[in-house]
C-alpha positions as a printed Julia matrix, in Angstrom:
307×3 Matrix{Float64}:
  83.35  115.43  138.33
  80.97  115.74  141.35
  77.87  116.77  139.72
  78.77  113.85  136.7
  78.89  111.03  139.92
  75.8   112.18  141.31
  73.89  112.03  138.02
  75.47  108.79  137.87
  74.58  107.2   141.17
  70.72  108.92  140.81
  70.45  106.33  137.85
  71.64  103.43  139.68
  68.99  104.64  142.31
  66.67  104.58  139.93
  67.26  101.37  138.59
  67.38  100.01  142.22
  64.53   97.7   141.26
  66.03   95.83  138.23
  69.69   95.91  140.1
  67.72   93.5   143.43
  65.56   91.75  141.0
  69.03   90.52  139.5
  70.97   90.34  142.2
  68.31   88.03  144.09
  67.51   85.75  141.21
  71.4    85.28  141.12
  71.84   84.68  144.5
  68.66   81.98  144.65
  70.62   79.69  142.15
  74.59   80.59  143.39
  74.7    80.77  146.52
  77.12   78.89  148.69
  75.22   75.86  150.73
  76.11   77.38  154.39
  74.75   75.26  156.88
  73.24   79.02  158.7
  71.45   79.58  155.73
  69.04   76.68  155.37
  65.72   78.18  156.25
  65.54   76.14  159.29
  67.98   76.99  161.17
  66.98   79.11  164.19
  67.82   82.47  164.72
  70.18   81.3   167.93
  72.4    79.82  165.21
  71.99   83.09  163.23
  73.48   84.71  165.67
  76.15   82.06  166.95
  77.41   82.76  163.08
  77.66   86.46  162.7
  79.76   86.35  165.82
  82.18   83.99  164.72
  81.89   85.51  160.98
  83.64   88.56  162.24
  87.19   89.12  161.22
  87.14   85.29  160.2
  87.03   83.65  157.34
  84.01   80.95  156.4
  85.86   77.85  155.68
  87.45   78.53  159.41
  83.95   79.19  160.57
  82.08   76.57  159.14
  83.6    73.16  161.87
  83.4    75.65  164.5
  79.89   76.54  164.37
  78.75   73.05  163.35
  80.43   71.75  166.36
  79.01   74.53  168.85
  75.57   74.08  167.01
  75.55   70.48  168.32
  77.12   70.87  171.62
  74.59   73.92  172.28
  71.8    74.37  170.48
  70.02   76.76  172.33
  71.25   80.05  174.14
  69.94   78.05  177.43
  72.43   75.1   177.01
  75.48   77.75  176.84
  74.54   79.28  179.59
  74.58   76.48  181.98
  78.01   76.1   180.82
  81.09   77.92  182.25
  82.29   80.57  180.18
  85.91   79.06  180.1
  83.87   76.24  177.68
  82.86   78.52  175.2
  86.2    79.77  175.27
  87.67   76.47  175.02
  85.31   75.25  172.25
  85.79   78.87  170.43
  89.63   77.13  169.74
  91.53   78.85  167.38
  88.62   81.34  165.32
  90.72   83.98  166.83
  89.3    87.27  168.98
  88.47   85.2   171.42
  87.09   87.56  173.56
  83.85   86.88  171.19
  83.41   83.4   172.98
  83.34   85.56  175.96
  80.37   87.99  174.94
  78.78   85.08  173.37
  78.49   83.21  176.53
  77.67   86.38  178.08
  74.67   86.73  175.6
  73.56   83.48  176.01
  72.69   84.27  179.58
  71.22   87.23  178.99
  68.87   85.82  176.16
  67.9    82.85  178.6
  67.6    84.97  181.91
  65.48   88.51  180.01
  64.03   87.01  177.37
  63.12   83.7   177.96
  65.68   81.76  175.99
  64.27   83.53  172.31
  66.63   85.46  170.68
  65.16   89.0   170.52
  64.07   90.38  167.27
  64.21   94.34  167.75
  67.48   95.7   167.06
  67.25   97.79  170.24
  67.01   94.73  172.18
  69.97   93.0   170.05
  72.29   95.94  170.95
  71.48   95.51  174.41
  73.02   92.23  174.64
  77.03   91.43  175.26
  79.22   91.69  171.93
  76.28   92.88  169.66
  77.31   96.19  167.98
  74.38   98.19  165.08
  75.7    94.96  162.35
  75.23   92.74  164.22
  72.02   93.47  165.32
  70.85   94.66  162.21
  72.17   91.05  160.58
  69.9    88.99  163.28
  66.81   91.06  162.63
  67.03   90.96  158.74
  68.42   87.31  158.48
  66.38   85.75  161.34
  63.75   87.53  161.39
  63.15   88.84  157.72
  63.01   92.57  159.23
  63.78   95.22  156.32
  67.29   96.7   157.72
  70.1    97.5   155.54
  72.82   95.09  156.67
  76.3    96.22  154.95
  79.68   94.18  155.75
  82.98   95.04  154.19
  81.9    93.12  151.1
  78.52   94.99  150.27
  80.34   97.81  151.07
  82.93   96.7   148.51
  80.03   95.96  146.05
  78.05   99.42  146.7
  81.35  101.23  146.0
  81.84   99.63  142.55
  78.37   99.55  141.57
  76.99  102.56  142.84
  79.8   104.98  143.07
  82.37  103.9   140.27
  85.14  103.33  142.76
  87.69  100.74  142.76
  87.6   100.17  146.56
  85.53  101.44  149.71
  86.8   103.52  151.96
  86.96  103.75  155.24
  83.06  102.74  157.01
  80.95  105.56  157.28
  76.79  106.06  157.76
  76.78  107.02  154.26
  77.22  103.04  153.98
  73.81  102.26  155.16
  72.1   105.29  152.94
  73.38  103.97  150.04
  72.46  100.47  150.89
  68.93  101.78  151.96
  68.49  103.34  148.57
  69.05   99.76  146.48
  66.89   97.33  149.61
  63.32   96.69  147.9
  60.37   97.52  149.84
  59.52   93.84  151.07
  60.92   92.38  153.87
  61.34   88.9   152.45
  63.96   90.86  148.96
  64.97   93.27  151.26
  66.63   90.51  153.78
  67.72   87.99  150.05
  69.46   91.45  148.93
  71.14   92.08  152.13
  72.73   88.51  151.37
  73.35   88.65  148.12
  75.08   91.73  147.95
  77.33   90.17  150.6
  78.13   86.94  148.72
  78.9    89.13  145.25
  81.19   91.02  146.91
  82.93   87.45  148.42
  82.63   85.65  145.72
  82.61   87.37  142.8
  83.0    91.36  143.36
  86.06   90.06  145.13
  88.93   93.07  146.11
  91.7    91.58  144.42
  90.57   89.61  140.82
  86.63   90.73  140.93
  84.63   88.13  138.26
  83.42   90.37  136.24
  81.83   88.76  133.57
  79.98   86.6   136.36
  78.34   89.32  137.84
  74.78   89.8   137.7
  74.78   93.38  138.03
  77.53   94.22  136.04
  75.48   96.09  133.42
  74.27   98.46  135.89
  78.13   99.27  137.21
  79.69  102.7   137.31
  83.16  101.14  138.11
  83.3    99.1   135.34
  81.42  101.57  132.44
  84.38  103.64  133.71
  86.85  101.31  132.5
  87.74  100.18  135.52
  89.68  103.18  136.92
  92.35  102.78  139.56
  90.81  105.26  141.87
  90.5   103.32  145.17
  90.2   105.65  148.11
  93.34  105.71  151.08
  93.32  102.51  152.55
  93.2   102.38  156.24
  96.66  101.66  158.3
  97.55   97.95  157.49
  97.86   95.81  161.2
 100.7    94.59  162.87
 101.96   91.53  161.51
 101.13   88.28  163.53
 104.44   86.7   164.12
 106.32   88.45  167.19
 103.39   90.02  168.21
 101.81   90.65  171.77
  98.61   88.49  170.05
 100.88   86.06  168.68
 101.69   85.86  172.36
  98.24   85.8   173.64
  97.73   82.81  171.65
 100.44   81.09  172.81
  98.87   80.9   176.5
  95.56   80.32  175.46
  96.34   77.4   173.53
  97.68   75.39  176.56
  94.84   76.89  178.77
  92.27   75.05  176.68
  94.79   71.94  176.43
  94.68   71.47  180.3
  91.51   70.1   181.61
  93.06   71.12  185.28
  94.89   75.12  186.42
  98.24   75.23  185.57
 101.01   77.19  187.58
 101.31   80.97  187.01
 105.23   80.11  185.97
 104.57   77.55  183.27
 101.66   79.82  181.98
 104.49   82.49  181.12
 106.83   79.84  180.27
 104.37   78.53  177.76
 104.17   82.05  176.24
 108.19   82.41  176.17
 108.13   79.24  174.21
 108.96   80.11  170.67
 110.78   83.56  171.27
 109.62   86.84  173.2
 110.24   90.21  171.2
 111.38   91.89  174.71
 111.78   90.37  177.93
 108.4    92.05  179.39
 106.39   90.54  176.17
 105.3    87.23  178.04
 103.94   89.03  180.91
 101.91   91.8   179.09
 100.3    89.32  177.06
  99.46   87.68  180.32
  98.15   90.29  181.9
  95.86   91.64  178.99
  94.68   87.85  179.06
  93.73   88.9   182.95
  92.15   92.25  181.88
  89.94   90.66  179.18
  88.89   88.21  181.65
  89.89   85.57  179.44
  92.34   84.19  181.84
  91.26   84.01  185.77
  94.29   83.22  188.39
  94.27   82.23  192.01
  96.86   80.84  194.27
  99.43   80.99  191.92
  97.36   78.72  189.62
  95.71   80.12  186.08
  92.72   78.46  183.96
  89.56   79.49  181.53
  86.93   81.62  183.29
C-alpha cells in the first residue's frame, strides 16, 4: 500500500505543472471579491487580514477589517493609538489577544522599519503575533515572494489531491514539502497557487460536502480515483465547548470593558462576568485574572479598563 501511494503521489508531482496551470486559471475567474485581495491594497492591510483570518471565519472578518482599514490605514496610525483601541475596535473576532500583538506590531513596524511592512520572513517572525504562516502569507501575498503558504484548507486540498486521503491530519513540515513540490517556479503562480489552493479547499474542497464536480483539479485527484475512501486520519481532540466556559467568561468582561468609555470598579467587572451563570464559584475570578495575565485587562485602585 506504501510503495502503490508513493507511485501515486510521484505522478501528481509530476503533473505539478498542469495541476497550478488549472488551479490558477480557476482561481482568476472564481475567486471570492475580498476587499484584501484587490491588487492595491497594501501589504499593511495584508497583514491586518491574516491576523484576524486566524481561527475566524471571513464573513466575520470582512466589517472588521474594513472598519480598522479606515480607522488605521497605516501601521503608524495604530501605533499612536492605545492598545486598549485596537482591542476595543478588535470587538467580538474572538482571540483577542491578536488585537494585542497587532498593536504591538504596529509599533514595531513604525519604530524599526520605518512604517513599511517588512518583506523577509525573518524580519516578519521577528515582529509580535507573527508565527512561520504568517510570515510566509505576507511575503508571498504582499510581496509576490515564492514561499509555500499552507492553511488548514490547502492542507485539506494537498491531502485529497496529492495523497488520496479523506482528511489531513494533524500539521506537520511534511505540509510545506508537499506544497513546495506543486508551487511553480515563478513568483507571480507561485503566490496565485498559494491562494488558490486555499480558496478550493474553502470553497469547494470543503471538509464536510467537497464540490466535486466543480473542482478544477479533480482529474488529477488520488482521493477521488480512489472512490472516495473513508480513510481520514485521527482527528485531533475536539475543544471545549463555548457555553460555561472560562472563555465564555472572558468574554463576558471584555464586552463591558469596551462598552465603557471610562474604568469600571474591580466588583462590577466580576459581577459583569457572574452575569449569566458561573460553572464554580472561583470561575469569575480566573477568567479575570487570565484577562490580567494576557494584559488584556490593566487594574489600578480598585478600578479596571483596556490597556
Amino acid at each position: 500500500m506504501d510503495e502503490e501511494r508513493a507511485v501515486a503521489e510521484a505522478e501528481v508531482a509530476a503533473d505539478a505543472g498542469a495541476i497550478a496551470e488549472a488551479l490558477n486559471a480557476w482561481y482568476r475567474t472564481a475567486a471570492r471579491p475580498l476587499p484584501w485581495r484587490d491588487p492595491e491594497v497594501t501589504p499593511w492591510a495584508i497583514l491586518v487580514s491574516e491576523f484576524m483570518l486566524q481561527q475566524t471565519q471571513v464573513d466575520r472578518v470582512l466589517p472588521r477589517w474594513i472598519a480598522w482599514m479606515e480607522r488605521w490605514p497605516t501601521p503608524a496610525a495604530l501605533a499612536t493609538e492605545e492598545p486598549g483601541e485596537a482591542v476595543r475596535a478588535w470587538d467580538r473576532l474572538g482571540y483577542p489577544r491578536r488585537a494585542l500583538w497587532l498593536h504591538r506590531a504596529a509599533v514595531e513596524i513604525t519604530e524599526q522599519h520605518g512604517g513599511r511592512v517588512p518583506e523577509d520572513v525573518d524580519a516578519l517572525l521577528a515582529l509580535t503575533g507573527i508565527g512561520p504562516y504568517t510570515a510566509r502569507a505576507v511575503a508571498a501575498f504582499a510581496y509576490g515572494a515564492r514561499h509555500p503558504v499552507v492553511d488548514t484548507n490547502t492542507r485539506r486540498v494537498i491531502a485529497r489531491l496529492v495523497h488520496g486521503h479523506a482528511a489531513a491530519g494533524m500539521p506537520a513540515p511534511q505540509d510545506l514539502v508537499d506544497m513546495e513540490r506543486l508551487l511553480p517556479e515563478s513568483d507571480d503562480a507561485a503566490a496565485l497557487f498559494n491562494a488558490a489552493a486555499m480558496e478550493l479547499g474553502a470553497v469547494v474542497c470543503t471538509a464536510r460536502v467537497p464540490r466535486c464536480a466543480e473542482c478544477p483539479v479533480a482529474a488529477w485527484c488520488e482521493w477521488r480515483g480512489a472512490g472516495y475512501p473513508d480513510n481520514a486520519p485521527e482527528k485531533r481532540p475536539k475543544q471545549a465547548k463555548f457555553a460555561g466556559s472560562d472563555r465564555q467568561v472572558r468574554g463576558r468582561i471584555m464586552a463591558q470593558l469596551r462598552s465603557s468609555a471610562e474604568p469600571i470598579t474591580r466588583e462590577a467587572t466580576l459581577n459583569a462576568a457572574a452575569e449569566g451563570g458561573t460553572r464554580d464559584p472561583e470561575q469569575a475570578l480566573r477568567a479575570y485574572d487570565s484577562l490580567i495575565a494576557d494584559g488584556l485587562v490593566v487594574e489600578f485602585e480598585g478600578r479596571v479598563r483596556l490597556p
